[in-house]
VMD Tcl script that draws the C-alpha trace (Angstrom):
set ca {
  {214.30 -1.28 126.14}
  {218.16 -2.10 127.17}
  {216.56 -3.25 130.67}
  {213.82 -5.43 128.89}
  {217.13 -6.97 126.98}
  {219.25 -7.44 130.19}
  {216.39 -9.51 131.54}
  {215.91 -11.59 128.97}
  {219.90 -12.19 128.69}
  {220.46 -13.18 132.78}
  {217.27 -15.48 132.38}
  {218.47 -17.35 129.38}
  {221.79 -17.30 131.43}
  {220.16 -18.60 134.28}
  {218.21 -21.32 132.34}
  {220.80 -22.80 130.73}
  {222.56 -23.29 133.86}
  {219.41 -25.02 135.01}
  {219.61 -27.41 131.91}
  {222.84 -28.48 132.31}
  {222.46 -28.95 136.04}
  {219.49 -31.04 135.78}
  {221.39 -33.09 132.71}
  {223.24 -34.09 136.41}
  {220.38 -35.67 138.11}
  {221.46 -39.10 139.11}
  {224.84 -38.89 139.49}
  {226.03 -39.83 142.67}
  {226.55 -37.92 146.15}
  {229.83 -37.87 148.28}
  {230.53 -37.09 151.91}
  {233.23 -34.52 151.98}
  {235.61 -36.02 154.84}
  {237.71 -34.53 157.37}
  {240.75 -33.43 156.29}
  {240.88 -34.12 152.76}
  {242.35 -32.44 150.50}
  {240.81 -33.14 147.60}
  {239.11 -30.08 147.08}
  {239.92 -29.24 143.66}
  {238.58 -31.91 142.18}
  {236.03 -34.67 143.75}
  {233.79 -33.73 145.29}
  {234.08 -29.86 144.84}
  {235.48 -29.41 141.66}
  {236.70 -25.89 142.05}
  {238.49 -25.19 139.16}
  {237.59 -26.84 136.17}
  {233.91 -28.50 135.25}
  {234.93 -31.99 134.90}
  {233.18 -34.62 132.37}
  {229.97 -36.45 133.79}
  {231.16 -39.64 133.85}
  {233.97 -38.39 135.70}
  {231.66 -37.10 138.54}
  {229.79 -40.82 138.24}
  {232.68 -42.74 138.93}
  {233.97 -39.97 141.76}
  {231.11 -38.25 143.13}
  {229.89 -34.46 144.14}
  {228.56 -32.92 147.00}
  {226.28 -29.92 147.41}
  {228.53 -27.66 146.91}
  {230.02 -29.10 144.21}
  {226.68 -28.64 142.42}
  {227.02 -24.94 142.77}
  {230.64 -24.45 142.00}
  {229.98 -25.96 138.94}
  {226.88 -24.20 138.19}
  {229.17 -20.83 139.00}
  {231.87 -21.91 136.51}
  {229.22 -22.67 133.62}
  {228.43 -18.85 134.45}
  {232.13 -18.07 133.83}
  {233.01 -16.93 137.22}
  {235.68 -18.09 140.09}
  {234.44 -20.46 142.51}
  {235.16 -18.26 146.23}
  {237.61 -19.29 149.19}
  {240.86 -20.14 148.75}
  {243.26 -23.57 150.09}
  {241.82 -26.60 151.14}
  {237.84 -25.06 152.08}
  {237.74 -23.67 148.34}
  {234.34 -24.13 147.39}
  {232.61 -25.39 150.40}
  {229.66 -24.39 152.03}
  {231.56 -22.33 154.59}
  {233.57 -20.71 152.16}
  {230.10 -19.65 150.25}
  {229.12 -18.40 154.05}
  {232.00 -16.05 154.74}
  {231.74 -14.83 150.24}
  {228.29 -13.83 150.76}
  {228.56 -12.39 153.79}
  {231.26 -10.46 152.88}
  {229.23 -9.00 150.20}
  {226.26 -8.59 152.03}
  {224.02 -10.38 150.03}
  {222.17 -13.11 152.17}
  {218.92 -12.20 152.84}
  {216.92 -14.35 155.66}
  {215.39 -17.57 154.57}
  {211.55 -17.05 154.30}
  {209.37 -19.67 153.36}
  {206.35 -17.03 152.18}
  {208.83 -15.24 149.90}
  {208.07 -15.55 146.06}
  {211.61 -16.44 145.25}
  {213.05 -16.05 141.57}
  {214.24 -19.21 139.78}
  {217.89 -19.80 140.57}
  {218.05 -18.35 143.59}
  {220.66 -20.32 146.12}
  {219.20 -21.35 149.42}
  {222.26 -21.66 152.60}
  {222.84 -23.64 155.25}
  {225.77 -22.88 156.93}
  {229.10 -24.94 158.13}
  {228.60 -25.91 161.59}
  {230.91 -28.71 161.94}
  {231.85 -31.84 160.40}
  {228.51 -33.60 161.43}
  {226.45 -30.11 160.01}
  {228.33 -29.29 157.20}
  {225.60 -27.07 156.04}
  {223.88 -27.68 152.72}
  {223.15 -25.35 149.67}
  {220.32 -25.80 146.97}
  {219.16 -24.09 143.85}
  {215.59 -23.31 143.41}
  {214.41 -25.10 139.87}
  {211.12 -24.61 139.69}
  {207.96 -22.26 140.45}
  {205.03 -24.86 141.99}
  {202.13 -24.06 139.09}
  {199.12 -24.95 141.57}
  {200.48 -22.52 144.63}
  {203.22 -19.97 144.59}
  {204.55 -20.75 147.70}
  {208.28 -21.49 147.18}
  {207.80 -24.12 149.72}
  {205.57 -25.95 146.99}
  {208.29 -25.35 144.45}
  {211.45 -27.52 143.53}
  {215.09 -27.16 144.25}
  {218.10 -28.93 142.94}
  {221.01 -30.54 144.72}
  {223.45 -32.96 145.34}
  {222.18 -34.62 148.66}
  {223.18 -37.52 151.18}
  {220.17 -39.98 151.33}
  {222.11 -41.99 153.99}
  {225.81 -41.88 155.76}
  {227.15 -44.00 152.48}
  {225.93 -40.98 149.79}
  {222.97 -40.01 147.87}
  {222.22 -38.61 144.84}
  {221.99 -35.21 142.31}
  {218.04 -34.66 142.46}
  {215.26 -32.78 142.76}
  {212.68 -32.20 145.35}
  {210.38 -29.80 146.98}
  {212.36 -27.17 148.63}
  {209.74 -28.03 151.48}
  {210.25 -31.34 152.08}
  {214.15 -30.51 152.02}
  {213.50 -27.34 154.62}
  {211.24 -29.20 156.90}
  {213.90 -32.21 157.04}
  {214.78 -30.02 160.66}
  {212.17 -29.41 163.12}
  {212.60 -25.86 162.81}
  {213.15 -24.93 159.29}
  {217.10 -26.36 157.98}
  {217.84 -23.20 155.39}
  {218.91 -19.93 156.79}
  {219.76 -17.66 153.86}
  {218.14 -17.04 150.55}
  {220.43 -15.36 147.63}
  {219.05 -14.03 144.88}
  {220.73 -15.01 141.07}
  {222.50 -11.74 140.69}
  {224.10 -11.93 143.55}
  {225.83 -15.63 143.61}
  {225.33 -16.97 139.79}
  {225.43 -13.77 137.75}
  {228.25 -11.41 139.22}
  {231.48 -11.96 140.47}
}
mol new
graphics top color blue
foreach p $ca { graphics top sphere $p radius 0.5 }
foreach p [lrange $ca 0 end-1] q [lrange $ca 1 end] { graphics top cylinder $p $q radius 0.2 }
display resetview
């Protein structure tokens, strides 16, 4: 019975983390440039969840999306100095604790689990997404929805969601690499 209770805790946890995120969608995207060192607040907002229209006026990138979504669980946001909170920060904090599984587009994937891209470079700065929603006509998760904070062109984009297929097969070959499961990034430190 104290399992059965867990559960249903982590995936009320994990839902209302969904709500607020999606309360998000629309807000604007932002390039993360070179050498800024703005890092704590636009566009990653490591440390504190700031006010919506704070993000409209300023922006948030991908990874922003997630270090927010990490806070509203009530844990740190990884790295440390300027790369706090980026994608290849995320990288190096998963690896470490050897939680990325290989991205596999037939995998039944639970709802909030964070799909990776890793930092390249400056041009491939990687990408992370959240998977929102289980498709109700086929349960491949390519069929499903993912939220994120993604560039549309090289001005910005927007905090959306779309089919975690479309957003895959944006590369020739498949563009995620790593799948991690909810109790490994949103639910534990």
């Amino acid at each position: 019975m104290k399992y059965w209770l867990l559960y249903i805790y982590l995936m009320t946890k994990i839902d209302d983390i969904l709500k607020y995120t999606k309360s998000l969608v629309g807000l604007k995207y932002t390039w993360w440039k070179s050498g800024s060192t703005t890092m704590n607040k636009h566009p990653f907002y490591v440390d504190t969840i700031p006010t919506k229209s704070y993000i409209r006026k300023n922006g948030i990138c991908c990874s922003g999306l997630i270090n927010i979504m990490r806070q509203k669980a009530g844990f740190n946001v990884p790295g440390s100095g300027i790369y706090k909170g980026g994608t290849y920060s995320w990288y190096k904090y998963l690896k470490k604790k050897n939680v990325l599984e290989k991205f596999d587009d037939t995998k039944n994937y639970p709802i909030g689990t964070l799909f990776l891209r890793k930092y390249r470079n400056v041009k491939d700065q990687g990408h992370v997404s959240v998977y929102f929603k289980k498709s109700k006509i086929d349960k491949k998760p390519l069929y499903g929805e993912i939220i994120h904070a993604y560039a549309e062109d090289d001005d910005g984009g927007v905090v959306g969601i779309t089919s975690l297929g479309a957003s895959h097969f944006y590369s020739k070959n498949g563009y995620y690499e790593y799948a991690i499961l909810p109790k490994d990034w949103l639910l534990s430190e």
